[in-house]
PASEBA-1860 file (N, C-alpha, C; in nm, 3 decimals):
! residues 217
1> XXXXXXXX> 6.643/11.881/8.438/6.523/11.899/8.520/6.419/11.983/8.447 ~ 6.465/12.078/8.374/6.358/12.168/8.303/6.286/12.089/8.230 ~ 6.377/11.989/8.094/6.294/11.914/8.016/6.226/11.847/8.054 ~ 6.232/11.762/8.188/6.123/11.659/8.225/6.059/11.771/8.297 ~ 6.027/11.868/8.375/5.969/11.937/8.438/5.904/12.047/8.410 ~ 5.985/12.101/8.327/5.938/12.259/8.275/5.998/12.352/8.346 ~ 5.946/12.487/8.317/6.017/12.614/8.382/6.090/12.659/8.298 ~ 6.215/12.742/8.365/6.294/12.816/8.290/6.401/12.835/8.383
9> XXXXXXXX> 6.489/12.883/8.302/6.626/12.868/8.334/6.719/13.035/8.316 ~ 6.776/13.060/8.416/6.803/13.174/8.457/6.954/13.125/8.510 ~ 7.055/13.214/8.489/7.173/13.204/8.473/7.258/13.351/8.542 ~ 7.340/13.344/8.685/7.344/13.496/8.712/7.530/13.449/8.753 ~ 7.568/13.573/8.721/7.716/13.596/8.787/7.760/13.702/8.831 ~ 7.812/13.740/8.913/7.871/13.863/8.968/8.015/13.833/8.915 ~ 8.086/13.932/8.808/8.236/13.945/8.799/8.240/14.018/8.701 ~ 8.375/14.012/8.601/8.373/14.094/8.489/8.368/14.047/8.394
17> XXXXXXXX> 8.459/14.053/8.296/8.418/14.000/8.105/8.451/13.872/8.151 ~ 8.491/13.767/8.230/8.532/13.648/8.213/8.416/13.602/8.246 ~ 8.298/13.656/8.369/8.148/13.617/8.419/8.081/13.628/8.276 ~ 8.099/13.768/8.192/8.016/13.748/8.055/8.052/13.664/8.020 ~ 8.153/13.576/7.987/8.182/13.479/7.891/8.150/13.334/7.940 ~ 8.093/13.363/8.076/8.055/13.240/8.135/7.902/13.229/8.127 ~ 7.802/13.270/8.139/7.706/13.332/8.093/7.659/13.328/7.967 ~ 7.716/13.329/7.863/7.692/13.378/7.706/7.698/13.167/7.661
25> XXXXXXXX> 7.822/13.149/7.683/7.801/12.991/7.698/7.696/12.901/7.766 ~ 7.650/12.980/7.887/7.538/12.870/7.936/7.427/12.918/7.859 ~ 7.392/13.038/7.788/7.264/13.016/7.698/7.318/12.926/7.581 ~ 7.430/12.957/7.535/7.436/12.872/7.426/7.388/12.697/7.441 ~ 7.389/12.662/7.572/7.410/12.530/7.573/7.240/12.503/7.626 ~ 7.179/12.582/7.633/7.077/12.606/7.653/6.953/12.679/7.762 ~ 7.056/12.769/7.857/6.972/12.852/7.930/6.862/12.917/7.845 ~ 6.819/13.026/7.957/6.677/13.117/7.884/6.698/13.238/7.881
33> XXXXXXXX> 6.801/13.244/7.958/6.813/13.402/7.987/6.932/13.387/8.093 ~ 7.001/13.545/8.098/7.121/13.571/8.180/7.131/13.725/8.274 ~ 7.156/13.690/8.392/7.151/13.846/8.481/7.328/13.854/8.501 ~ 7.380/13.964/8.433/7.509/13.999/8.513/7.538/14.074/8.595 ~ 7.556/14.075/8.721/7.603/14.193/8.801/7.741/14.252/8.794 ~ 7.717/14.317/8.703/7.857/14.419/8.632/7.882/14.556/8.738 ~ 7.999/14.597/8.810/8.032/14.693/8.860/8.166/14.712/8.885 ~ 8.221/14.833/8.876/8.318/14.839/8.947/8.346/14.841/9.132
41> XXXXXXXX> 8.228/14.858/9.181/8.214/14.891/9.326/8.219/14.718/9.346 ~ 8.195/14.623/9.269/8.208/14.498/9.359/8.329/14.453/9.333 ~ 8.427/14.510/9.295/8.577/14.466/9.305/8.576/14.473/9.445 ~ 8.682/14.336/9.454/8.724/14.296/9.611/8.636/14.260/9.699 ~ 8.507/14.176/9.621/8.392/14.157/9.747/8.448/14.071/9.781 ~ 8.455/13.986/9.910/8.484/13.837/9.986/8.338/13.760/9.951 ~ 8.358/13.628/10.002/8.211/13.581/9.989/8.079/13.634/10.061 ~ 8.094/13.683/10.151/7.983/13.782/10.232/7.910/13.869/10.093
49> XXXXXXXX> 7.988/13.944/10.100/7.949/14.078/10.006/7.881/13.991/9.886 ~ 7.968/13.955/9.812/7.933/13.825/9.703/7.801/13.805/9.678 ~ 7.792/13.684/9.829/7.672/13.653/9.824/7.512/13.727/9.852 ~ 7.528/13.812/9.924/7.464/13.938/9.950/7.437/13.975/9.829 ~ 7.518/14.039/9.767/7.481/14.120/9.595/7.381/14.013/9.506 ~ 7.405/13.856/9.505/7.358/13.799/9.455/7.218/13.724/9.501 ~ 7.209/13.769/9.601/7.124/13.749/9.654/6.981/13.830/9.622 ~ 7.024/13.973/9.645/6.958/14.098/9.587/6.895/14.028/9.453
57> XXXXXXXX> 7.008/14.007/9.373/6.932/14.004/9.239/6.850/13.926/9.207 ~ 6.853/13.807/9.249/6.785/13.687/9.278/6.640/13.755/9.355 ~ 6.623/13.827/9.464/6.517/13.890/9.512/6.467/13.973/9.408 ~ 6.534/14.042/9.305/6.481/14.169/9.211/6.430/14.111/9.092 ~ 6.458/13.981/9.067/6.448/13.886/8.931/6.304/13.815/8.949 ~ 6.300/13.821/9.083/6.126/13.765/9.135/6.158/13.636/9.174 ~ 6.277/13.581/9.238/6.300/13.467/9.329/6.311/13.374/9.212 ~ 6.278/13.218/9.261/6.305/13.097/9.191/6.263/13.018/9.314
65> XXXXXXXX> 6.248/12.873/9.211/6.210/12.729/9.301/6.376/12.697/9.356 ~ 6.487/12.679/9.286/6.581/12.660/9.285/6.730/12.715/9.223 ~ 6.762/12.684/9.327/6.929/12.745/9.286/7.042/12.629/9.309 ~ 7.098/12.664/9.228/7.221/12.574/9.212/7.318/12.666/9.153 ~ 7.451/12.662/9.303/7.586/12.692/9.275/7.676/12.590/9.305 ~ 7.798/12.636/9.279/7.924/12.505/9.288/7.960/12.494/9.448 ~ 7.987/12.431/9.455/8.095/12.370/9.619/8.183/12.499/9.638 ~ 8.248/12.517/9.584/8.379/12.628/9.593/8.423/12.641/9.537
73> XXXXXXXX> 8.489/12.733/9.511/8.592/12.881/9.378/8.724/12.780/9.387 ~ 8.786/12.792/9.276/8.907/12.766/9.263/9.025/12.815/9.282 ~ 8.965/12.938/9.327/9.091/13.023/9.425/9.096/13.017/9.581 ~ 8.998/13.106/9.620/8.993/13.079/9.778/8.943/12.897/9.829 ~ 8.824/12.900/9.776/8.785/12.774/9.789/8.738/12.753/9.922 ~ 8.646/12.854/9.995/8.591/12.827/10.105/8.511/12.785/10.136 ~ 8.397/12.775/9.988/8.257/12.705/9.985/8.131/12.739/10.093 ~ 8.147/12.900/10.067/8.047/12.916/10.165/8.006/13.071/10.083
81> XXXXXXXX> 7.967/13.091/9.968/7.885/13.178/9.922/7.728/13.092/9.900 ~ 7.747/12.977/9.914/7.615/12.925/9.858/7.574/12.924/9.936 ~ 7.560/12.864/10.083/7.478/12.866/10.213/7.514/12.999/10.270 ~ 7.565/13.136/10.224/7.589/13.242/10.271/7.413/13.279/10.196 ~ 7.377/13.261/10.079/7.271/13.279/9.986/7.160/13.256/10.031 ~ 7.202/13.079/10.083/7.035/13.085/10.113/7.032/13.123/10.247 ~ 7.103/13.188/10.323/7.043/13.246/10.438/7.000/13.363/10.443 ~ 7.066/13.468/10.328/7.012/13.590/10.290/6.853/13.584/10.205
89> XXXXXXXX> 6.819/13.450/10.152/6.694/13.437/10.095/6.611/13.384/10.203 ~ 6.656/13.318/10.297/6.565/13.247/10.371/6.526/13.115/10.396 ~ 6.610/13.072/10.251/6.588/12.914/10.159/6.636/12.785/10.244 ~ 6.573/12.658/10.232/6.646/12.550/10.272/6.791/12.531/10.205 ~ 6.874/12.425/10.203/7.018/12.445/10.154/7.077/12.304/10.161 ~ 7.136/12.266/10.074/7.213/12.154/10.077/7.354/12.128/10.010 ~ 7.459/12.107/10.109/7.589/12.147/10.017/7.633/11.971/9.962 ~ 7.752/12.045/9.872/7.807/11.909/9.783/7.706/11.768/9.764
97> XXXXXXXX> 7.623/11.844/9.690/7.525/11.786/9.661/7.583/11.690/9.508 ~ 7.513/11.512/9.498/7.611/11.449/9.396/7.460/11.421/9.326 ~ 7.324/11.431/9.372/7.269/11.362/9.300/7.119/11.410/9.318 ~ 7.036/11.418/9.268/6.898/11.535/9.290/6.786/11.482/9.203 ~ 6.687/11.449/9.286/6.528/11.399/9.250/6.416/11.492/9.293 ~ 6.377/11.497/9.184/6.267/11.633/9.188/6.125/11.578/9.257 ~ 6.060/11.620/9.349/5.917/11.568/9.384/5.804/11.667/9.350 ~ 5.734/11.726/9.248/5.689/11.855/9.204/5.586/11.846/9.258
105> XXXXXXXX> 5.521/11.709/9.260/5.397/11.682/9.364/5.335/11.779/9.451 ~ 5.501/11.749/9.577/5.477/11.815/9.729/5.595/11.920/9.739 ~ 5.614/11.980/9.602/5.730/12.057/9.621/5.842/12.083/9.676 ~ 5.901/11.914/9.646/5.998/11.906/9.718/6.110/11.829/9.667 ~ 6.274/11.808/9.741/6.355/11.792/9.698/6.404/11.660/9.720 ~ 6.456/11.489/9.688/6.533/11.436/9.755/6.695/11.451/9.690 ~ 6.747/11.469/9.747/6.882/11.534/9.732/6.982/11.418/9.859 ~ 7.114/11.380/9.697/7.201/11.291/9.784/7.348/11.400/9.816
113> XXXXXXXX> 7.378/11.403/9.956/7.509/11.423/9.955/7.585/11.373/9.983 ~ 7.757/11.418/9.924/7.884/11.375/9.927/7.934/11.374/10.087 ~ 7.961/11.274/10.147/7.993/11.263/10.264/8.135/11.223/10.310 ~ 8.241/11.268/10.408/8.389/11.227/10.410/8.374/11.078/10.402 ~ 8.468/11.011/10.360/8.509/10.862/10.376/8.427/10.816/10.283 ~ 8.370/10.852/10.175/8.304/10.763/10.052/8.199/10.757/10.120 ~ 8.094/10.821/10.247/7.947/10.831/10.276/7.877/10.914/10.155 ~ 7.738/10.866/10.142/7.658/10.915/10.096/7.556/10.948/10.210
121> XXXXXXXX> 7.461/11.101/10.212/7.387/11.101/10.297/7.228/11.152/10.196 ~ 7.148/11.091/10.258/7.006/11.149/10.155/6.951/11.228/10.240 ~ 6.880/11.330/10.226/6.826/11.461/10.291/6.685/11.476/10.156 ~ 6.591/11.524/10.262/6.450/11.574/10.168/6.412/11.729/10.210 ~ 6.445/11.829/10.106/6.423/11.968/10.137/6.245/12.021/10.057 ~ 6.253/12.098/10.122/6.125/12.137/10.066/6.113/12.270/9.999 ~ 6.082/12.331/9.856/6.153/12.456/9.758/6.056/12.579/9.795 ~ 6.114/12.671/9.823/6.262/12.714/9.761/6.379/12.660/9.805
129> XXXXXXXX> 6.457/12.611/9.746/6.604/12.547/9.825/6.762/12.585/9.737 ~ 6.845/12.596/9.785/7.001/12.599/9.743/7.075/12.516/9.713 ~ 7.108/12.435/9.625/7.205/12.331/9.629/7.380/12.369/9.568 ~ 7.453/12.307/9.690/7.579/12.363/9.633/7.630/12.233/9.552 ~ 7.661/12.258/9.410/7.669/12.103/9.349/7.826/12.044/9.316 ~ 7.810/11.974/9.363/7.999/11.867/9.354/8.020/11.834/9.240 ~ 8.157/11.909/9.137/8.227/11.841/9.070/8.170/11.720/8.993 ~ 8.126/11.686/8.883/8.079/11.568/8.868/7.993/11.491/8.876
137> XXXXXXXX> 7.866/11.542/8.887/7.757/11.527/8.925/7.700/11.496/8.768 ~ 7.737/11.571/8.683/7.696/11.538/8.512/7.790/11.599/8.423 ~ 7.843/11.581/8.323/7.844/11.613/8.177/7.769/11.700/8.109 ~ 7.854/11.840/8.135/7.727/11.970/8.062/7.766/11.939/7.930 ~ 7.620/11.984/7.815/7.619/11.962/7.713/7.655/12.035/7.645 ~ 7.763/11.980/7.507/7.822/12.115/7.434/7.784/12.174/7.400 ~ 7.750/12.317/7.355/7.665/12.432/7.244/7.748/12.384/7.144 ~ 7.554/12.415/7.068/7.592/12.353/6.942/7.611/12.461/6.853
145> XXXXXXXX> 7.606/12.473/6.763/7.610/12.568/6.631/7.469/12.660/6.670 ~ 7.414/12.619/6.627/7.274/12.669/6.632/7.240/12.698/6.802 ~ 7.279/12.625/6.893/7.264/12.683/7.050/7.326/12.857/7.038 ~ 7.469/12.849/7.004/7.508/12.961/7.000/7.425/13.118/6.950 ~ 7.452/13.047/6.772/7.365/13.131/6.724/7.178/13.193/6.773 ~ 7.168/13.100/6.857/7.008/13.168/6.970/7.079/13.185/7.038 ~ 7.192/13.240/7.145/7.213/13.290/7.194/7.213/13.428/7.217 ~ 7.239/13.502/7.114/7.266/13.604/7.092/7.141/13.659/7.083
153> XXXXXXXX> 7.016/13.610/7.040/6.906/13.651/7.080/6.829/13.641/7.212 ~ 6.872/13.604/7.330/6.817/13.546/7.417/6.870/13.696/7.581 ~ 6.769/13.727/7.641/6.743/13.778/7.734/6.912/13.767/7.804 ~ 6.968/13.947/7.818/7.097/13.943/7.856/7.081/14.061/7.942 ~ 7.087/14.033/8.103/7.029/14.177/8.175/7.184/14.169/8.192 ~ 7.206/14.348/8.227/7.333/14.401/8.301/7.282/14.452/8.448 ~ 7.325/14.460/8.539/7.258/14.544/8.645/7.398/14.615/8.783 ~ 7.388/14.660/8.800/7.499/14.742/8.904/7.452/14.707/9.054
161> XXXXXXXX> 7.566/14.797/9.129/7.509/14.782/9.264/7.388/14.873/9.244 ~ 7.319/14.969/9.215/7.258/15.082/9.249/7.153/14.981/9.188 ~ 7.151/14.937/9.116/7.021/14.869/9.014/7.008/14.747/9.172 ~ 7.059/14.706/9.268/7.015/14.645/9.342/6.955/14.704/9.450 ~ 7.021/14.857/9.472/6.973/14.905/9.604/7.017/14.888/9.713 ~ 7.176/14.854/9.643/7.298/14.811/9.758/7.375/14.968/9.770 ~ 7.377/14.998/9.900/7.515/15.095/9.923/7.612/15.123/9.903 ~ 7.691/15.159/9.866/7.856/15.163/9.866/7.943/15.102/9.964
169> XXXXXXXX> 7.843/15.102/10.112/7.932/15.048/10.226/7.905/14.889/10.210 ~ 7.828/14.849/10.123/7.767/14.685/10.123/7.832/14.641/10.044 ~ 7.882/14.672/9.896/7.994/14.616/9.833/8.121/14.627/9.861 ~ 8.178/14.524/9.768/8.304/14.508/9.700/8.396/14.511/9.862 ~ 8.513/14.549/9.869/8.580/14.572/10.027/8.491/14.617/10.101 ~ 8.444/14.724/10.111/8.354/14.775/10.234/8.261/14.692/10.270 ~ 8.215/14.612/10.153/8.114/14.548/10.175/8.115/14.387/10.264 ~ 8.292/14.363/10.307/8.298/14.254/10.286/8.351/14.202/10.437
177> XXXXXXXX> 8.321/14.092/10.511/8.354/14.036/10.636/8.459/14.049/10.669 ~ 8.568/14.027/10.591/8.670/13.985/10.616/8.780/14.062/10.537 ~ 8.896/14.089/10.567/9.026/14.195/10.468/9.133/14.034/10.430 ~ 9.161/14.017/10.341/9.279/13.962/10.385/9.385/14.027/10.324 ~ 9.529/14.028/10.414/9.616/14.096/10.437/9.722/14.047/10.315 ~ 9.786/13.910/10.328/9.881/13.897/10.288/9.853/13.744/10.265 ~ 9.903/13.717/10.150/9.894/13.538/10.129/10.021/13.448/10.075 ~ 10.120/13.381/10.122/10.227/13.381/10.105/10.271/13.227/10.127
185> XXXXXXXX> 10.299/13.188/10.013/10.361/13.020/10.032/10.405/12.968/10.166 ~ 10.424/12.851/10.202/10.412/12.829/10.351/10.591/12.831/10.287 ~ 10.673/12.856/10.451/10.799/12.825/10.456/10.849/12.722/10.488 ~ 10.928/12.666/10.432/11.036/12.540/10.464/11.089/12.543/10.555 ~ 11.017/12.444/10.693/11.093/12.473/10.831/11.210/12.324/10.850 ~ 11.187/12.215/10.772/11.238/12.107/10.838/11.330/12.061/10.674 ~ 11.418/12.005/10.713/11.500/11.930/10.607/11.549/11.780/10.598 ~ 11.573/11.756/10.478/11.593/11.560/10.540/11.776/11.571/10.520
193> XXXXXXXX> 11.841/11.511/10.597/11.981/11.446/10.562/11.982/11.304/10.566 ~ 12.052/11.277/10.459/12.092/11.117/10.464/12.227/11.088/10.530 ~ 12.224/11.018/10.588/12.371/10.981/10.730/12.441/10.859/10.654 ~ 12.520/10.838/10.574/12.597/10.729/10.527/12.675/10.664/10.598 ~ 12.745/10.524/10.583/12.820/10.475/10.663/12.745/10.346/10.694 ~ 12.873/10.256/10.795/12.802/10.163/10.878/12.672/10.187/10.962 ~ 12.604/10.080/10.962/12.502/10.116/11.066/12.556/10.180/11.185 ~ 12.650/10.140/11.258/12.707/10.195/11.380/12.798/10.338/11.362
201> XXXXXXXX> 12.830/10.343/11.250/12.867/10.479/11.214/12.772/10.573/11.226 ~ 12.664/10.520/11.131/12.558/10.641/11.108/12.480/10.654/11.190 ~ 12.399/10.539/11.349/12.403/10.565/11.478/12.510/10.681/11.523 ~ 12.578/10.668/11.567/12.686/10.738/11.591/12.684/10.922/11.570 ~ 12.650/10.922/11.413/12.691/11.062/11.355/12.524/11.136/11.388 ~ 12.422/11.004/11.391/12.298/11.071/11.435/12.287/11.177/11.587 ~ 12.312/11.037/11.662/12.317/11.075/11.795/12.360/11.192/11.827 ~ 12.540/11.244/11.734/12.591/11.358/11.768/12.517/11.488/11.702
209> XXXXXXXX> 12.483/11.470/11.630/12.376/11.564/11.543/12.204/11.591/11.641 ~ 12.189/11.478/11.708/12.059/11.520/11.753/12.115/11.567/11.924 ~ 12.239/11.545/11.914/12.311/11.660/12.070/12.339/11.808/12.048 ~ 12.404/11.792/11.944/12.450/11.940/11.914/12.383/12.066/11.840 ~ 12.312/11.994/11.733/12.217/12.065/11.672/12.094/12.052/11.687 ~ 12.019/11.953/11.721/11.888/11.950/11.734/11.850/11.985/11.916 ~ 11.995/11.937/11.937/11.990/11.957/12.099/11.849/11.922/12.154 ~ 11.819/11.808/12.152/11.685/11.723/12.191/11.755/11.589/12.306
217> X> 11.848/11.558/12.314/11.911/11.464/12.397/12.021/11.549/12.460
END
């Protein structure tokens, strides 16, 4: 979109050295610049807090026409820091988004989304807007040799909670909707047996099994 359009390209993450290393790659491949929100106070944010912090920065960076985050984390996977975003900005929003036409005209968006059962739905937003983008939508381009090497010259902000003007009670746990407690593989409630024998045998050995033990008859 930049090359046919223009602008610039801005790249932000809230986490730790694994967010730098996510970041440092998208200039290589050709961002313009990168904001990290580095802290220890945002350990343990939930998506609330999350999106909040990132939100801030996005307000402190001097906004944008557009944003684009993913569907959902590969851990929790709740898919709701991105429309958590644009409600803290104010922004229109469109999730699992597969396919995106720019109208610069009337400043605006047509945007296809991923719908259950193999639907497609088309929606027209008008920018500033959010798109949460689905898996597959394109083929990011490799950094090249030379992408890299401009990397290292290219606009690398650090910024904290305090550099946002966030509280202590607004990040990380304190900061965050929700605690969760405990997360624990589901348990094995049901088992299969195989009943051998004649058919009328294994009738038979069922029946007494669903009297005595299942005690359902």
């Amino acid at each position: 979109m930049k090359e046919k359009h223009g602008g610039e390209v801005a790249v932000i993450s809230l986490g730790g050295e694994e967010a730098a290393r996510v970041l440092r790659s998208s200039l290589a491949m050709g961002a313009d610049r990168a904001i990290h929100l580095l802290d220890p106070k945002f350990k343990d944010s939930d998506e609330f807090a999350s999106a909040a912090a990132l939100a801030k920065a996005i307000e402190k960076d001097g906004g944008a026409d557009l944003l684009l985050a993913g569907v959902q984390s590969d851990d929790l996977g709740s898919g709701t820091t991105g429309t958590m975003m644009a409600e803290f900005l104010g922004w229109a929003h469109a999730t699992v988004v597969v396919g995106v036409q720019v109208q610069p005209d009337t400043k605006s968006l047509q945007v296809q989304r991923e719908l259950e059962g193999g639907i497609n739905e088309t929606v027209e937003l008008t920018l500033p807007a959010v798109l949460t983008i689905q898996f597959g939508i394109n083929q990011p381009r490799y950094a090249s040799l030379r992408g890299i090497m401009a990397a290292k010259k290219k606009e690398f902000k650090v910024w904290s909670a305090a550099d946002l003007g966030l509280a202590d009670n607004a990040v990380g746990r304190a900061g965050a909707a929700y605690d969760v407690k405990e997360i624990l593989v589901p348990e094995r409630k049901s088992r299969v047996e195989v009943i051998s024998g004649t058919p009328e045998e294994a009738a038979a050995k069922l029946v007494e099994k669903l009297r005595k033990e299942a005690k359902v008859i």
